[in-house]
N, C-alpha and C positions, 0 to 999 in steps of 0.2 A: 410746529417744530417737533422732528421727533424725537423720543427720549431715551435719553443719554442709559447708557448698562446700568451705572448704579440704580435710575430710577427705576428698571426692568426685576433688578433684583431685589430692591426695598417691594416693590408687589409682591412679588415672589414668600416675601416671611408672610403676606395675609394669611397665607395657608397653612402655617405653622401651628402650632397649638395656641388655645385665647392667654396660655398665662407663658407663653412665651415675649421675650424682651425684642420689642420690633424698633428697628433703626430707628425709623423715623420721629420716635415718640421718644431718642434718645436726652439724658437729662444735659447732654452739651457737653463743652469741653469748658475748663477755663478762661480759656483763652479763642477768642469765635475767629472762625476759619473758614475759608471759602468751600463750598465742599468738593468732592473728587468725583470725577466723570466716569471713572471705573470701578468705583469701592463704596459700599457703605463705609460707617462712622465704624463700625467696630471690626471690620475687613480691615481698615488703618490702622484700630491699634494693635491687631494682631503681628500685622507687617511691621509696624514699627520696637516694637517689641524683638521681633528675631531678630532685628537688624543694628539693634543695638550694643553697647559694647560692655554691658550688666552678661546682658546672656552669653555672649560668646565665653566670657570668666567663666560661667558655670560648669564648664567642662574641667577645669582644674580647682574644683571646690570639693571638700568630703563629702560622701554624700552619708555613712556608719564608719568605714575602717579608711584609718589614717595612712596614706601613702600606703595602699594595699602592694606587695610585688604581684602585676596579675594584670591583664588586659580586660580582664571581664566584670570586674567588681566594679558597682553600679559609682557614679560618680552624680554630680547635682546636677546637671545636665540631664543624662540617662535619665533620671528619676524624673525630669521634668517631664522631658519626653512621653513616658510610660505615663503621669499622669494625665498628659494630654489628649494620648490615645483611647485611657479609659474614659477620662469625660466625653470626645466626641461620641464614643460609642451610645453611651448614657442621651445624649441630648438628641440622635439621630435618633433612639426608639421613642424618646417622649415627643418629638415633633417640637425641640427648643431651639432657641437659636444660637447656633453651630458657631457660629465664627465668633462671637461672644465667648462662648465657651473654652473659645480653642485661646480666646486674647486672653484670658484668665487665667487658664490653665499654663500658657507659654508663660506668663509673665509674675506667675505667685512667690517665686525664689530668689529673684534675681538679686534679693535685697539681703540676702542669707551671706554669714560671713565663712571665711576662711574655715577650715577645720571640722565643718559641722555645727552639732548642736555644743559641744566643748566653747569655739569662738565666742558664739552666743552668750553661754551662760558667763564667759569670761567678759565680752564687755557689759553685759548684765549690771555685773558688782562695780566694773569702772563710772560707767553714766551715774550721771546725777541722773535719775528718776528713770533709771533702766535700759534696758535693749532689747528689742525684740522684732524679732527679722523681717516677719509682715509689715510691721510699721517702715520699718526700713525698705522694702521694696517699696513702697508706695514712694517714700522720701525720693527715691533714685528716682519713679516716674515719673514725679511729680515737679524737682527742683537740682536734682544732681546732673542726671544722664543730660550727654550733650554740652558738655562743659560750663551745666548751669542751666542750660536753658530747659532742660526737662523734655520728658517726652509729650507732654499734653496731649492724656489720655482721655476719652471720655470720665464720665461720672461712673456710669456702671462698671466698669472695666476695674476702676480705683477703688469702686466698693466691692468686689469681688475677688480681689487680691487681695485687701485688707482681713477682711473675712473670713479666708480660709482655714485658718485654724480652729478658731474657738467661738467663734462670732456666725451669725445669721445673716448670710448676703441680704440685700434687698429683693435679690433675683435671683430667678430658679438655677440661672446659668451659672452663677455665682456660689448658690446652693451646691450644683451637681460637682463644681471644682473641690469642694471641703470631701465630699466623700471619696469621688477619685482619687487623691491626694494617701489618706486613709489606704484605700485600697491598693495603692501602688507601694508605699512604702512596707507593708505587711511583707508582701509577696517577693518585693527582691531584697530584702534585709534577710529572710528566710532563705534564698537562694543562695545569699552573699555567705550569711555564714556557716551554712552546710560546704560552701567552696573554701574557705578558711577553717573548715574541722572544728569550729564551735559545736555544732548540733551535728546531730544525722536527722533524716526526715522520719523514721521513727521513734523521735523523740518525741514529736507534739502528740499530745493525749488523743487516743481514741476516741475521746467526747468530742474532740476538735473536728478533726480528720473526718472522722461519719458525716459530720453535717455538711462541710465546708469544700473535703475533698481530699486527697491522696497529694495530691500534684500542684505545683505551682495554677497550673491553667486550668484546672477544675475550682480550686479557689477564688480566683477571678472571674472565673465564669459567674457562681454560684454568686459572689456577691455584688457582681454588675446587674445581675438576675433581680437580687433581693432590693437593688435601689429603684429598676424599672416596673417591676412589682406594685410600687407606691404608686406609681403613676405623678404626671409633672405637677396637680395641685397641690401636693407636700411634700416635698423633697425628702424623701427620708430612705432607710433601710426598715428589710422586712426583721420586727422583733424578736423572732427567733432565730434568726441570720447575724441580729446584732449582738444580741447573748452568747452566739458561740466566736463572734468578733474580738467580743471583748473577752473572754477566755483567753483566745489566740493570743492577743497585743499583753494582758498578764506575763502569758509563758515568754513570751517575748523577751518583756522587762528583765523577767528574769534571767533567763539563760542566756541572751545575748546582751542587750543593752547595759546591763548592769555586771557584763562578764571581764574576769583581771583578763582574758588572753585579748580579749577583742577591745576592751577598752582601757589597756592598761598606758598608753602612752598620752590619754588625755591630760593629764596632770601637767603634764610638760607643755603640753601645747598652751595650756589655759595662761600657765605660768611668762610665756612668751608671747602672749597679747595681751597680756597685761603689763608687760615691760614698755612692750614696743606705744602701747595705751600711753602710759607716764610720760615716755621718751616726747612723742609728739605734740602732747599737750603744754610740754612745758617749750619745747622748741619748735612750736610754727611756724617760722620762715623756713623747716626743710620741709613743708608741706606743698603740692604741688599750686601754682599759682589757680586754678578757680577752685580751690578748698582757703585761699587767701581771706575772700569776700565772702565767705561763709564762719571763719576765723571773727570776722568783723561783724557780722552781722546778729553772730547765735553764741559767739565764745568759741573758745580754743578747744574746750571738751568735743563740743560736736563735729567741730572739724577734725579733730584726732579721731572719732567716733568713722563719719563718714570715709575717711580716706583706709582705714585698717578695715572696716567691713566691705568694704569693694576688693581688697586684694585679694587674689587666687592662694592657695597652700604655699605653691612652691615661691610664689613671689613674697609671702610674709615669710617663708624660710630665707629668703634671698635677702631683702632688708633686715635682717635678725641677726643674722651673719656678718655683713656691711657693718652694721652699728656695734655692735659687740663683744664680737668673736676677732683673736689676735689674726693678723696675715703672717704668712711666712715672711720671713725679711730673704729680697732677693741682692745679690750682687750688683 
């Protein structure tokens, strides 16, 4: 019998590097499935990933500046994107594997709420024992998305979105998403707020710029450079690349992240997901029926949890409104 394309292309990774993550040696899904006669295992969870209705929100999620007026400020989406682009690039010079990389990279935010990192820290202080977005995207892939039924991803995929921020994937693939991530948000936060008259680009110290570059795209360069550098047995950045990194993301802190023009309406936001928090925790029957069985199954917090962390900006402005705010009385 001849063999089918997936089998063609699962060959296909022999060739890849030894510490690259090969389908066929994948740790499974939860849930065992027939396999696909076109796709590896992580070719599906990539696909299933963009197709889902987590990502498509991410186009109206903050990605720095709240409700920018402006067509070009980056939004979560955007920012996925550009991460996605830098890791394939990353995993194409290490000879890793790509489409891993790419279901990773597509699928690390999806779990990120409303507003930014604002939403975050605001339902942070509501949960009983926290909030934190990774863990939340995993929750979406794993038990939300699909009206419950989850997206039933592989293992590696879930530990590599889990990962990405502060944590050590299991795999390199997973590894290259945490720097990408890093590397993409430096670059357009730097861009966004030179377009909003925060900074001008010779702001950032001379110490910076000498090493890293002048330009958005010499900074990218230089530190897609400095990750490829390491080579796929340790995932890392080159030390001296990472020194003048972490300078960078300092000045950052400072003059943009922690700035009254750029961040001065977070207060308000935090304030209005922590309402809408109380609102629905205490009133679960206006929760949409499959957050009902999640109501029942984990308590009313997590389902007020789950249901505010999937809404997009304008749609937690639009419920906020709805609940709170007087209407005009018509005739």
């Amino acid at each position: 019998m001849p063999e089918c394309i997936r089998e063609q292309l699962e060959k296909r990774e022999e060739t890849l590097s030894s510490f690259a993550a090969k389908s066929v040696l994948s740790g499974g899904r939860e849930r065992e499935e027939p396999p696909c006669n076109l796709r590896t295992v992580f070719m599906r969870d990539r696909d299933r990933i963009i197709h889902c209705k987590a990502f498509r929100r991410l186009k109206h999620k903050t990605q720095v500046f709240l409700a920018p007026e402006g067509d070009h400020y980056r939004t979560r989406l955007t920012h996925t994107l550009e991460v996605y682009q830098i890791a394939d690039t990353i995993a194409r010079s290490l000879f890793l594997n790509r489409d891993l990389t790419e279901a990773v990279a597509l699928g690390h935010d999806i779990g990120h709420t409303p507003f930014g990192h604002a939403g975050e820290r605001a339902l942070n202080r509501c949960m009983t024992g926290g909030f934190r977005h990774f863990e939340q995207s995993v929750r979406i892939a794993r038990t939300l998305e699909s009206d419950g039924a989850g997206l039933n991803l592989t293992a590696e995929t879930l530990d590599g979105i889990l990962c990405h921020t502060n944590l050590t994937a299991q795999t390199r693939e997973g590894q290259i998403v945490r720097f990408a991530d890093r590397i993409a948000y430096i670059n357009h936060d730097i861009e966004d707020a030179i377009r909003a008259g925060v900074i001008v680009g010779s702001d950032i110290p001379k110490s910076i710029s000498g090493v890293l570059g002048n330009t958005k795209s010499q900074r990218i360069n230089t530190l897609i450079a400095a990750v490829i550098s390491e080579g796929a047995q340790n995932v890392d950045m080159n030390p001296g690349i990472r020194e003048a990194y972490g300078a960078l993301h300092a000045f950052m802190f400072e003059r943009v992240y922690k700035n009254s023009t750029a961040k001065g309406e977070e207060s308000k936001v935090e304030a209005l997901v922590e309402r809408l928090f109380a609102y629905f925790a205490e009133n679960t029957d206006k929760l949409p029926p499959f957050l009902q069985a999640v109501r029942e199954r984990e308590g009313a917090q997590r389902a007020a949890c789950d249901y505010i962390a999937g809404m997009t900006d304008r749609f937690a402005l639009q419920v906020y409104d709805d609940l709170f705010l007087p209407k005009v009385w018509k005739m």
